[in-house]
N, C-alpha and C positions, 0 to 999 in steps of 0.2 A: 533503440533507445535514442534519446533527444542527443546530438553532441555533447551537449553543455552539462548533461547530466551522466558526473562519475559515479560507479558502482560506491564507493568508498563514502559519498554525500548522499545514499538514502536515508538515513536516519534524520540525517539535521534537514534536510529536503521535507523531510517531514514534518517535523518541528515548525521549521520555517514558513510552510506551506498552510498550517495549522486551521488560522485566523480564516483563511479565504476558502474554506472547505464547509461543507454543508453540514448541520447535525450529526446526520448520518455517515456522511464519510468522515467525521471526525471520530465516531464512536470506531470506525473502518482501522484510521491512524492511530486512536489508543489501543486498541487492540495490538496492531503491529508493534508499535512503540515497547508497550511493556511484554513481549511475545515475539519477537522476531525470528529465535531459533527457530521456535514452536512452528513457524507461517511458512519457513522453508518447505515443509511437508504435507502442508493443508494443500487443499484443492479449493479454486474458489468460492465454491460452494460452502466448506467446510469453516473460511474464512468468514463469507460473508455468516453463515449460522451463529458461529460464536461471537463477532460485534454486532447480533440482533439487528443487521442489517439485510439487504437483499443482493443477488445474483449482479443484477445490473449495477446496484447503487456502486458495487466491489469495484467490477468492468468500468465504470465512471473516473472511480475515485482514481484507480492506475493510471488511465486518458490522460486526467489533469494534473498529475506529475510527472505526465511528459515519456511516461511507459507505453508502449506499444500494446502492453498488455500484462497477466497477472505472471504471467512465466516469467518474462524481462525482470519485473521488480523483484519476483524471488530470487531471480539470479544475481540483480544486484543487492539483496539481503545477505547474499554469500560472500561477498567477498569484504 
């Protein structure tokens, strides 16, 4: 995970991030947003299905909040 990005600022990360996200990856972000417990337990897959999004666009969206990847961000969903 990026430095700069603490477990505790995934949500607002996201929020904040909002604006400069794609269609897609913001349908990605509302999803999580109103569903975060829920995303702990999803597979990316299962994530990208339910915001009617795709495999990649998910793997993207993580990238550019500075996630290594969709495990990272669920781990910082946990704490």
């Amino acid at each position: 995970m990026n430095d700069a990005i603490l477990p505790a600022t995934c949500l607002p990360l996201l929020r904040s991030s909002y604006k400069n996200l794609t269609k897609s990856e913001q349908k990605i972000a509302d999803y999580i947003l109103q569903n975060p417990k829920a995303v702990i337990h999803m597979t990316i897959s299962e994530l990208a299905e339910a915001a009617c999004s795709a495999d990649a666009t998910a793997f993207r969206f993580c990238h550019k909040l500075g996630f290594s990847g969709f495990q990272e961000l669920k781990m910082a969903l946990t704490m």
